[in-house]
N, C-alpha and C positions, 0 to 999 in steps of 0.2 A: 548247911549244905555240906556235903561229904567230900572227903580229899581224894584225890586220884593214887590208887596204890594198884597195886599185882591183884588178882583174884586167883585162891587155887582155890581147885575142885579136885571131886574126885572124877577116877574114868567109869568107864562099864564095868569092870571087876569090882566097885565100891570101894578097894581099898587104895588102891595108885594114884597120888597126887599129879595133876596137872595144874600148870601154873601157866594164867593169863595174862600179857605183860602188857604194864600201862604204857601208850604211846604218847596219848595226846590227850590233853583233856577236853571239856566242853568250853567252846570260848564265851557263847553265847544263848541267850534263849532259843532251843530247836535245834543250835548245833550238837553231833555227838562229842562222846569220850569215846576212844577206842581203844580196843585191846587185842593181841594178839597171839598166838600160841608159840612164843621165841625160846625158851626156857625146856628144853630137852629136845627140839625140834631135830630133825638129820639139821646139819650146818648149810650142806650141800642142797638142800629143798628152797626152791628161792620165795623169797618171803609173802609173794602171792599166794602161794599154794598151801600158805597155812591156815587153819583155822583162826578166825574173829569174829570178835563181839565188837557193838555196837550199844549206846545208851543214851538217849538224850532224852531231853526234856520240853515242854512250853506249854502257855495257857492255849484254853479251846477256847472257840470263837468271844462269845460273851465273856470272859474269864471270870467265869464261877466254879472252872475245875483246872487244876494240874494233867497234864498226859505225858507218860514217858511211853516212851516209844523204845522197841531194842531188836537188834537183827543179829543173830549168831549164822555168820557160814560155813561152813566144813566144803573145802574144798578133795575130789579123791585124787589124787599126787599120781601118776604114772611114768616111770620112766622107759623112755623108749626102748629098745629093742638094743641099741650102739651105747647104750647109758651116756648118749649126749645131751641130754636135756628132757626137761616135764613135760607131761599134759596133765588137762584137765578135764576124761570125756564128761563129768558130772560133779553139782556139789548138792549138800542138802542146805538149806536155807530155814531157818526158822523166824519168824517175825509176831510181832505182837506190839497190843495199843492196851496201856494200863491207865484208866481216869480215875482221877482224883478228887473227887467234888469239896471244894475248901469249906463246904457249908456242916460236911458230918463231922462228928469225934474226932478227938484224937485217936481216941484208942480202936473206936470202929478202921481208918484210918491204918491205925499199926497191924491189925487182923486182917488188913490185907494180903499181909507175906504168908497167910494161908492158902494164898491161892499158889502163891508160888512155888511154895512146898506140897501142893498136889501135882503140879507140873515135875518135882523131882520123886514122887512115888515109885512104887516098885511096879501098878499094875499101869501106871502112864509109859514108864521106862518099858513094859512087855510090849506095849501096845507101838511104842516106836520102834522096838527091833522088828515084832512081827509084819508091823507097816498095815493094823489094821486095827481101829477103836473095838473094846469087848464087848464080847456079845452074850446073851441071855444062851 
């Protein structure tokens, strides 16, 4: 089982490090670990309004697979008019269900994080700024 640390990434530019700060781990089966965007954030952005992830885990029903489960939200930060305080008209929310059937390979198994590395491609990353899957 893996320890709870930081996760950076990169931004949109590919080269700018963002760093995800570890809050809290998972206590239990199906509860999360969370993280948060604390580490370069404005000070003054109150800790709502920043970006998190989300990762947990648990067996499916019969438990013959693994599922983690993960939510990242980007919340978009506005400060009013008098710069007394946030809003939030809008976040993006991404979620996803990853099964694990304990019955294949290990190594089928490890070639999972091939899926997860088409999620960070370059024509997945076009397809979310444009806000539309590519077309023929």
């Amino acid at each position: 089982m893996p320890s709870l640390a930081d996760i950076t990434v990169k931004k949109h530019d590919g080269s700018t490090d963002v760093t995800y700060n570890a809050l809290v781990g998972a206590g239990s089966d199906g509860s999360p670990a969370v993280w948060r965007q604390d580490t370069g954030a404005d000070a003054a952005l109150p800790v709502g309004f920043r970006a998190s992830f989300k990762l947990a885990s648990k067996w499916n029903g019969p438990k013959t697979a693994r599922q983690i489960t993960f939510e990242y939200v980007r919340p978009d930060p506005l400060l009013n008019a008098d710069a007394t305080f946030y809003t939030a008209k809008d976040k993006v929310v991404m979620t996803g269900i990853i099964t694990l059937p304990q019955g294949i390979s290990a190594a089928s198994l490890q070639e999972t994080v091939q899926g997860l590395n088409l999620l960070a491609s370059s024509l997945v990353k076009a397809s979310v700024d444009a806000g539309y899957a590519p077309s023929s």
